[in-house]
TORKE-146987 format. One record per residue (C-alpha): z, x, y; residue in three letters. Coordinates in pm, 1 decimal. Each point is the difference from the previous one (the first is absolute). Layout:
N
w / u / v / residuo
Z / X / Y / ala
...
//
This chain:
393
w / u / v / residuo
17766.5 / -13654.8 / -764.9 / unk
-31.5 / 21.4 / -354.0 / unk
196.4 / -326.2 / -58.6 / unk
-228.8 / -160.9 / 267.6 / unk
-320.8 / 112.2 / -210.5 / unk
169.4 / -154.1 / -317.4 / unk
30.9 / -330.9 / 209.9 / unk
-338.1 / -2.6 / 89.9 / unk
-183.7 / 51.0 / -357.0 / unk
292.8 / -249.8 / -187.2 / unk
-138.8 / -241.4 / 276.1 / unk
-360.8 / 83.1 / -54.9 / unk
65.3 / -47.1 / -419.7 / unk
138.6 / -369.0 / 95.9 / unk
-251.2 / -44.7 / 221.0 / unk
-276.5 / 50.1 / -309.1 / unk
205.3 / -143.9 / -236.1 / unk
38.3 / -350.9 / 184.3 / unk
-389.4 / 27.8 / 57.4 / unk
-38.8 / 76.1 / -425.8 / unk
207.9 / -293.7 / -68.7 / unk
-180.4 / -249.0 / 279.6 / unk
-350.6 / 100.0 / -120.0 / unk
131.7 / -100.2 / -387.9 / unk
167.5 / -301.6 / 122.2 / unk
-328.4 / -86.9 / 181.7 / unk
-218.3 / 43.7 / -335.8 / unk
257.9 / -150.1 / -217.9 / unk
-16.2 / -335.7 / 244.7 / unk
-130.9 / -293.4 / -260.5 / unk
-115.6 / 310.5 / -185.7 / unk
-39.9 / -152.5 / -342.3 / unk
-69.3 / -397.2 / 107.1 / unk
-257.8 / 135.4 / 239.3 / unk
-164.3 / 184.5 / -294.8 / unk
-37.1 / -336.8 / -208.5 / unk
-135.0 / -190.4 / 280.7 / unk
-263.6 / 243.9 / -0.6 / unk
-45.0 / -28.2 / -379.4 / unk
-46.5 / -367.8 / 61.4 / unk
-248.7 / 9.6 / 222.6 / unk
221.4 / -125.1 / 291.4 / unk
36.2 / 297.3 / 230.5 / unk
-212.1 / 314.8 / 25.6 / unk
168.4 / 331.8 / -12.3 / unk
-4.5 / 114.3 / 313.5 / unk
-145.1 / 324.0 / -64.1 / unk
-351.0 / -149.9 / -131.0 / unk
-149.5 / 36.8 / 330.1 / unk
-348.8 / 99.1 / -120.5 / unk
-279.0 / -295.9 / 0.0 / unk
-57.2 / 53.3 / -379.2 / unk
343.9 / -37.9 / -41.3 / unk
50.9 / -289.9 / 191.2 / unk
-326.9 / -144.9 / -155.3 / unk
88.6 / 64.6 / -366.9 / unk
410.3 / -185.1 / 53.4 / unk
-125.8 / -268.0 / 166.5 / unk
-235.4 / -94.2 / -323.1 / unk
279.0 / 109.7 / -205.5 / unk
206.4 / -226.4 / 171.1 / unk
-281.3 / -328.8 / 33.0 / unk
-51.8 / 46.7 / -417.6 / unk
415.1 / -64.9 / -36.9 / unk
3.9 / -241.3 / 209.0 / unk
-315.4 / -199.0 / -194.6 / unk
139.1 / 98.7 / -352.7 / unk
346.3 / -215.3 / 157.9 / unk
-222.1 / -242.9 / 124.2 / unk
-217.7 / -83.0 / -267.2 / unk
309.5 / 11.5 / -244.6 / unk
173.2 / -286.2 / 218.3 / unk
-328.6 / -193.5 / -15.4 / unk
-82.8 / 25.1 / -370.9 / unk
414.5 / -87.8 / -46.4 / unk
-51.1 / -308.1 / 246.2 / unk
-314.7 / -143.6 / -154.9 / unk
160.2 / 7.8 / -350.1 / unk
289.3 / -188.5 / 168.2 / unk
-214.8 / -242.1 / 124.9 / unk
-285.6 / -14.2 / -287.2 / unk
231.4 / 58.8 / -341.0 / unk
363.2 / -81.5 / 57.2 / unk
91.8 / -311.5 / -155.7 / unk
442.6 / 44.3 / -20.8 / unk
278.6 / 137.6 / 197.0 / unk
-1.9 / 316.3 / -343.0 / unk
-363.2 / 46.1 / 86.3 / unk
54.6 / -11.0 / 401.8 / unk
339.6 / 234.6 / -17.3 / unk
-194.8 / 279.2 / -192.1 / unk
-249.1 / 45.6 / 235.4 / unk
148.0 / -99.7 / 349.2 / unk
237.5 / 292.4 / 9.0 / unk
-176.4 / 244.1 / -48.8 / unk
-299.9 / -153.7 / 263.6 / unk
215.7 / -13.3 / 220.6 / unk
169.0 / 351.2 / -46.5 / unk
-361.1 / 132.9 / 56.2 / unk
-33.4 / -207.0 / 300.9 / unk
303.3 / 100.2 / 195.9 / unk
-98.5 / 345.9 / -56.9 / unk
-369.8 / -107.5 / 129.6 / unk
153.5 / -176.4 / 323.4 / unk
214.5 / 353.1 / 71.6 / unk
-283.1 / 172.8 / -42.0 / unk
-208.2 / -175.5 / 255.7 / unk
277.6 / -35.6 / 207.2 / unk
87.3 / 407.2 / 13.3 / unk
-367.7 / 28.1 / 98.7 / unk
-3.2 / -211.6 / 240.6 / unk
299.1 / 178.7 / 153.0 / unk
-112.1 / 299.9 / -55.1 / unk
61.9 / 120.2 / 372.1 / unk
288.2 / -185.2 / 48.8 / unk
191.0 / 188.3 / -326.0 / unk
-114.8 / 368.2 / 167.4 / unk
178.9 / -125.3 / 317.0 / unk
326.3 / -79.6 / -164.4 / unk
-12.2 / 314.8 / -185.0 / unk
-77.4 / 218.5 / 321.9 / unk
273.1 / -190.6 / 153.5 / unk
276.3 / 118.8 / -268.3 / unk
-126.9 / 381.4 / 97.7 / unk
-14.7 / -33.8 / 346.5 / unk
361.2 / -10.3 / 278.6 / unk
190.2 / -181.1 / -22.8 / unk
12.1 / -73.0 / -365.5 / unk
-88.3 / 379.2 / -54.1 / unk
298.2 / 178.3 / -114.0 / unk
99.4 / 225.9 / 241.9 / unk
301.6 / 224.6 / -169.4 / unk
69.0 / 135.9 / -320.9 / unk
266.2 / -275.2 / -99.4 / unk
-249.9 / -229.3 / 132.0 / unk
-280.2 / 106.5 / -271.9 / unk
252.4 / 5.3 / -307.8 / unk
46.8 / -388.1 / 95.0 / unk
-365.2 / -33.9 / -18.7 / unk
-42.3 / 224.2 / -303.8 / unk
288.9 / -216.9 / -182.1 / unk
-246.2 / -326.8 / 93.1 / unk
-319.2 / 162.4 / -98.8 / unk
196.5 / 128.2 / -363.9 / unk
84.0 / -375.7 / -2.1 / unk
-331.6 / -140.3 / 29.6 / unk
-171.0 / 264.7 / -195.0 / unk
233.8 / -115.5 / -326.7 / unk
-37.9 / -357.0 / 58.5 / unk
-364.5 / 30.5 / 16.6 / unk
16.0 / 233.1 / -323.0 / unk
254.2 / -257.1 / -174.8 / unk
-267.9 / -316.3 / 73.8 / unk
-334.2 / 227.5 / -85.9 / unk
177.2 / 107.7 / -360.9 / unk
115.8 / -321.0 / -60.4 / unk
-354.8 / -170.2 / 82.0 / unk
-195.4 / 281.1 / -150.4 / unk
224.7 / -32.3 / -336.8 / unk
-82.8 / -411.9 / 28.6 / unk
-352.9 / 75.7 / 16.0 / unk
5.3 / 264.2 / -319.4 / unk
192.0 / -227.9 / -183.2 / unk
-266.8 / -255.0 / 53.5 / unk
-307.7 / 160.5 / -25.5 / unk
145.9 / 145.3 / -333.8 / unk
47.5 / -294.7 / -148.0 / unk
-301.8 / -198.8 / 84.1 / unk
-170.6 / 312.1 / -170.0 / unk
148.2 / -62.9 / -288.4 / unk
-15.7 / -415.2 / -27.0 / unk
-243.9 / -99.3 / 208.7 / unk
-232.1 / 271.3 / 48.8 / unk
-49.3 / 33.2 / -418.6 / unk
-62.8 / -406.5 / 6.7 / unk
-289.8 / 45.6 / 247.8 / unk
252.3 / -227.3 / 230.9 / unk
19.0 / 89.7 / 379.1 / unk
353.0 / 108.9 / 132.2 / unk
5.6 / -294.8 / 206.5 / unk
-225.7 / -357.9 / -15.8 / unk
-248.5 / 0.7 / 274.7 / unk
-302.3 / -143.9 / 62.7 / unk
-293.6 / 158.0 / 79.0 / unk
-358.7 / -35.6 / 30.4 / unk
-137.7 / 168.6 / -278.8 / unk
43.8 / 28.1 / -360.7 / unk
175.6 / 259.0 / -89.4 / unk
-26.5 / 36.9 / -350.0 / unk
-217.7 / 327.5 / -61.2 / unk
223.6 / 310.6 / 24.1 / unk
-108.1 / 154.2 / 353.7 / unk
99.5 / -318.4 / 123.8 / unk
285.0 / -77.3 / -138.7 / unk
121.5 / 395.5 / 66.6 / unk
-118.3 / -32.1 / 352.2 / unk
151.2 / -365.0 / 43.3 / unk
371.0 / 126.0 / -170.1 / unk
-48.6 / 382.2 / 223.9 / unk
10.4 / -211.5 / 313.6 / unk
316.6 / -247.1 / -80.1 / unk
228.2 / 269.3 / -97.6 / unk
-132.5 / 237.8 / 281.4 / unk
57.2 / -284.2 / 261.4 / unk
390.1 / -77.6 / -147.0 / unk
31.8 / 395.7 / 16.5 / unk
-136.8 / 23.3 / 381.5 / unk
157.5 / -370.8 / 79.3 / unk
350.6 / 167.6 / -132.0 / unk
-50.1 / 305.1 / 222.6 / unk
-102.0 / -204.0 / 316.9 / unk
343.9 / -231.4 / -50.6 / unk
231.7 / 355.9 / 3.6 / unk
-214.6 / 155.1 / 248.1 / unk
78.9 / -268.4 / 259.9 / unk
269.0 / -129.3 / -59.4 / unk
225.0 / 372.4 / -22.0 / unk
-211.9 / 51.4 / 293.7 / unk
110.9 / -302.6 / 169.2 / unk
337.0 / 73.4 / -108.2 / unk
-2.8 / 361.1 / 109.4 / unk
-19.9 / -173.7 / 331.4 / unk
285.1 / -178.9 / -49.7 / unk
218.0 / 271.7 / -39.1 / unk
-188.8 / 233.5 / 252.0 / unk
190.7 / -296.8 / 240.4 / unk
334.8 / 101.4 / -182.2 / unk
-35.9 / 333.3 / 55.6 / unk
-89.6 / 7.9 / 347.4 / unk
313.4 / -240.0 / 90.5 / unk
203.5 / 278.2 / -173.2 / unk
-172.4 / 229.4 / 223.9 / unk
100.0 / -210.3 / 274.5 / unk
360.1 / 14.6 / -106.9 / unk
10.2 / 353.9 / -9.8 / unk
-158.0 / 29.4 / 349.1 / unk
269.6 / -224.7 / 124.0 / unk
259.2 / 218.2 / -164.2 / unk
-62.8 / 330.2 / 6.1 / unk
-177.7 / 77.0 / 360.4 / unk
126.2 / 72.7 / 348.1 / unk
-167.6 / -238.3 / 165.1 / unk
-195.5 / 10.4 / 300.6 / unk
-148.3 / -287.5 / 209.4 / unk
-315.2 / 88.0 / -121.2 / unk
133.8 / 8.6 / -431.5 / unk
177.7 / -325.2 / 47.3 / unk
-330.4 / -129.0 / 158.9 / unk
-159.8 / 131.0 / -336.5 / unk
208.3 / -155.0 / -252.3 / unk
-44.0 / -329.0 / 225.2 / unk
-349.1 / 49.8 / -49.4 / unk
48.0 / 136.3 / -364.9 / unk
151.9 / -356.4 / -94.6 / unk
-252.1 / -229.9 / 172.0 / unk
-275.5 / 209.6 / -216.2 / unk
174.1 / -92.5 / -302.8 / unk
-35.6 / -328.1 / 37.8 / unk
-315.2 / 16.2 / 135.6 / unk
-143.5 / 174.9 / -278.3 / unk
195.1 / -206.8 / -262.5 / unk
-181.0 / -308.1 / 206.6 / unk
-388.7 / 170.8 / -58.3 / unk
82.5 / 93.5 / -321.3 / unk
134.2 / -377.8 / -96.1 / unk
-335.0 / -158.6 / 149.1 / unk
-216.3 / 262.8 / -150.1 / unk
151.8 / -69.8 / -371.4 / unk
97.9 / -356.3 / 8.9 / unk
-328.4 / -149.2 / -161.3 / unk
51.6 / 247.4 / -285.4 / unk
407.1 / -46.7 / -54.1 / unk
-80.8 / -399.7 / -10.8 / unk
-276.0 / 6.2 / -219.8 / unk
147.6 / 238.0 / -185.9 / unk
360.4 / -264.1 / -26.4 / unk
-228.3 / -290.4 / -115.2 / unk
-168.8 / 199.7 / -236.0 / unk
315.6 / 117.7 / -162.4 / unk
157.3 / -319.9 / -36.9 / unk
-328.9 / -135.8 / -147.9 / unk
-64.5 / 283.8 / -235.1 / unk
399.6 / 28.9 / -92.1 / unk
18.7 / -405.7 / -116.9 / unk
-332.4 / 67.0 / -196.0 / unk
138.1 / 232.3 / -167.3 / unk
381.5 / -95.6 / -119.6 / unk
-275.3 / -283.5 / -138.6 / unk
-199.9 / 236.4 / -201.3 / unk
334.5 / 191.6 / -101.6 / unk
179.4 / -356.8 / -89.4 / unk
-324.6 / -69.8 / -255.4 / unk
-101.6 / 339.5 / -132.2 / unk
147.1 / 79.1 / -312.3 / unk
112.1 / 397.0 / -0.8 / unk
-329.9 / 193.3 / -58.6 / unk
-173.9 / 258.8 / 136.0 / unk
-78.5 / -201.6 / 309.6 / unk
366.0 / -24.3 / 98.5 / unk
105.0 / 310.4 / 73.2 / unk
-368.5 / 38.9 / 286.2 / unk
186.3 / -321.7 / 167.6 / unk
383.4 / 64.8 / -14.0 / unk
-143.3 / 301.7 / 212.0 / unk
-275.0 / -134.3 / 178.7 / unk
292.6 / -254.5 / 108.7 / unk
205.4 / 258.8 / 127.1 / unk
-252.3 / 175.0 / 203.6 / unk
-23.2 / -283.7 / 182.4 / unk
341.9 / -75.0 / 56.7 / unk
71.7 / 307.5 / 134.2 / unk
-300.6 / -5.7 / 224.9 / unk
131.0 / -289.4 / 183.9 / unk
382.3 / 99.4 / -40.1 / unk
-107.2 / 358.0 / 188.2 / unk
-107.4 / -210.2 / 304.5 / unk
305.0 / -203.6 / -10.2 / unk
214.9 / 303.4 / -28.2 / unk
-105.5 / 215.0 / 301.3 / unk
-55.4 / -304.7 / 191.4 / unk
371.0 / -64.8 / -45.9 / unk
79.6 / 399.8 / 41.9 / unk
-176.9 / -15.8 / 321.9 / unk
212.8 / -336.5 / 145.9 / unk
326.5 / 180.9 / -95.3 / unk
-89.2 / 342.7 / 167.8 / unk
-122.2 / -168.5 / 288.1 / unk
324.4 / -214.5 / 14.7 / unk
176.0 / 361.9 / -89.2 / unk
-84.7 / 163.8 / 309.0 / unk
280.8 / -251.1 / 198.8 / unk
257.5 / 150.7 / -217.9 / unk
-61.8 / 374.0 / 37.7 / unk
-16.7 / -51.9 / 327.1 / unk
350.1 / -167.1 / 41.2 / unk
130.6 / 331.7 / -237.5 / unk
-136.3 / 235.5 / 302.4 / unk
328.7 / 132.9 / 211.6 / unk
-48.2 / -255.8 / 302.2 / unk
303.7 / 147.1 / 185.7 / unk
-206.3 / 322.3 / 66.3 / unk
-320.9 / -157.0 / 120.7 / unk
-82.9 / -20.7 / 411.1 / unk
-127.3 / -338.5 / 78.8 / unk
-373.7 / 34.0 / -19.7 / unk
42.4 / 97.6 / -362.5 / unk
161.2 / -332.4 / -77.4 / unk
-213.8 / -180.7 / 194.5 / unk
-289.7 / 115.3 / -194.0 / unk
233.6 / -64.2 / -372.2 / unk
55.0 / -364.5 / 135.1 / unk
-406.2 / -25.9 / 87.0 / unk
-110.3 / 140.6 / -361.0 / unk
305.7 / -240.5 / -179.0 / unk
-131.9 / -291.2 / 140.6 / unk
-325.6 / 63.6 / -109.9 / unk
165.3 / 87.4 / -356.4 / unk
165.2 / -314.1 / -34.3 / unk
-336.8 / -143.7 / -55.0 / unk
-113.1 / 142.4 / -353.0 / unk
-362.6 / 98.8 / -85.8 / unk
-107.1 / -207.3 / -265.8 / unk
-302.0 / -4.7 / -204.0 / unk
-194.9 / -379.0 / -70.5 / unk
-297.4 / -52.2 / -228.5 / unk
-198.3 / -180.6 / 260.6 / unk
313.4 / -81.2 / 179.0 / unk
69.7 / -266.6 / -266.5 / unk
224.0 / 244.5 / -270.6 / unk
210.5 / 212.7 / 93.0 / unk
16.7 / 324.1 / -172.8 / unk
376.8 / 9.7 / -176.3 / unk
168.2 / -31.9 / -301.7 / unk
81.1 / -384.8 / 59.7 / unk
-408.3 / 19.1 / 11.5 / unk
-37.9 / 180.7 / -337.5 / unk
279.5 / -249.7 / -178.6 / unk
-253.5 / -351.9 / 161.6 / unk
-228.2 / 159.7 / -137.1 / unk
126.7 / 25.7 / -341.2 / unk
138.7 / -335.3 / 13.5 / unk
-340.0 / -130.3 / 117.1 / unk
-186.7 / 192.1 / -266.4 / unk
245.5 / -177.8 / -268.6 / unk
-50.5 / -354.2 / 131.6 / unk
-342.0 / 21.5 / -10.8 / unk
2.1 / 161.4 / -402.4 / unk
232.4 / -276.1 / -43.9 / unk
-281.0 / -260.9 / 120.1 / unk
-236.1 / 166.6 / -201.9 / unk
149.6 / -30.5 / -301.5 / unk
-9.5 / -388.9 / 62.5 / unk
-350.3 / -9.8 / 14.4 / unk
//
């Protein structure tokens, strides 16, 4: 009896335990990209339910997105009013259109807005809701993943940013020079102007900066939200007795995948293309700058302003291509599964869900790039052919 009662509270204490660890694998679910999306102004937190609270982030978020705007516009009307020569052109397109990407992903997030809830609800609810205790350490290992890769881009951005802000402080700021040449339509020569004027470029690179990591580690969290839940599938397939009705599951399991790979490709595509021509743009214009600046205190802002932006479109072409080769993956654990031992439904059902495997999900940038490494190396080789022209000019 007394072995019986020892049974019954060791299975109560798993019991609460595999509830404590699904409640903190629910909260830590995009935990950290979720939280910059809301710093952006692209997603309210979910717990501002109150009118005033809704009222107040929604101007919070209509002033960022007119400080991005009007930065663009001051950026293109110098373009088209003052440039006269590709040095002139190359110092102020990149960073226009840095700004603008991160405008155009911050319209496009709002614009979503419903449709990014629904793919987050559909990572918590069954099937793609861990169900066992093994099952939440392989979504724990995913969310550690995508919690360091988002910290990794926002230290890397925020230390670009710093860098730059410190030193047009102390070059152009003690010149009376704006950070960057713009146009706009006033003069701002008296000192509330000018203050006001070089406030609201530096605050719109800061907030531009922040939008770029927020959506694109959120977009990536995605990615690998895929990964893990075709490792989830693999260890359904593995370690179950099945049932008619659990092999009907992981059937079902496998077709959501792809599925919500398929909504989450459509919803994002606009951004990931965009966000490919930008980078190819904004890389070429700046191996220009680099190729004629002389080593100063402007070189150092670049070299990393460069890399941000390399590694914002190599992070796309990375779990794009991590995605393709789990998907493909799948065929091979399930070949390492002991077929001997399985009754005939069971491998009817492997054959069903390898055919479908066979067929890898792969991400497009408005199904015209595909999202790989071969991608990321055009791209490069693109970027340098059109520095190359420049430097003809």
């Amino acid at each position: 009896m007394l072995i019986s009662n020892d049974s019954n509270v060791e299975k109560k204490f798993d019991i609460i335990r595999h509830d404590k660890a699904e409640d903190r694998a629910k909260k830590d679910l995009l935990k950290f990209s979720l939280v910059l999306l809301a710093i952006t102004g692209c997603r309210q937190p979910e717990s501002w339910t109150f009118l005033y609270k809704y009222t107040l982030y929604n101007i919070y978020t209509m002033i960022l997105v007119l400080l991005l705007y009007t930065f663009t516009f001051t950026q293109f009307m110098d373009i088209v009013l003052n440039v006269g020569n590709p040095e002139e052109f190359t110092s102020v397109i990149y960073i226009m259109m840095t700004v603008f990407v991160a405008s155009f992903k911050l319209s496009n997030m709002l614009m979503n807005r419903k449709s990014v809830s629904d793919i987050i609800n559909t990572l918590i609810d069954k099937p793609f809701k861990p169900m066992v205790t093994d099952e939440i350490k392989i979504r724990q290992n995913f969310d550690r993943m995508i919690h360091n890769n988002t910290l990794y881009c926002f230290v890397l951005v925020g230390f670009t940013c710093v860098c730059i802000t410190l030193t047009s402080l102390f070059t152009n700021f003690r010149n009376g020079d704006l950070t960057y040449t713009a146009w706009v339509p006033f003069n701002y020569s008296s000192p509330v102007l000018f203050y006001l004027t070089y406030a609201h470029q530096l605050t719109s690179l800061t907030m531009s900066g922040l939008t770029n990591v927020a959506c694109d580690c959120f977009i990536c969290g995605l990615l690998l939200h895929i990964c893990c839940q075709i490792e989830i599938l693999e260890y359904r397939l593995n370690n179950r007795s099945h049932t008619r009705k659990t092999l009907r599951d992981c059937v079902r399991h496998h077709d959501l995948i792809f599925d919500f790979a398929s909504v989450v490709n459509e919803r994002f595509a606009k951004i990931i293309a965009v966000q490919f021509i930008t980078s190819t743009l904004v890389i070429c214009s700046n191996l220009y700058q680099l190729a004629q600046t002389a080593l100063s205190a402007e070189y150092l802002p670049l070299v990393l302003y460069t890399v941000c932006m390399l590694t914002e479109i190599f992070i796309y072409c990375w779990f794009g291509n991590e995605v393709k080769l789990k998907s493909l993956q799948l065929t091979d654990r399930i070949f390492e599964i002991n077929w001997p031992k399985l009754n005939n439904t069971f491998k009817k059902t492997l054959v069903m869900i390898m055919n479908r495997a066979m067929i890898p999900i792969e991400f497009t940038s408005a199904y015209i790039f595909s999202m790989n490494l071969e991608s990321f190396v055009g791209l490069l080789k693109t970027s340098y052919s059109a520095y190359t022209l420049l430097q003809r000019v």
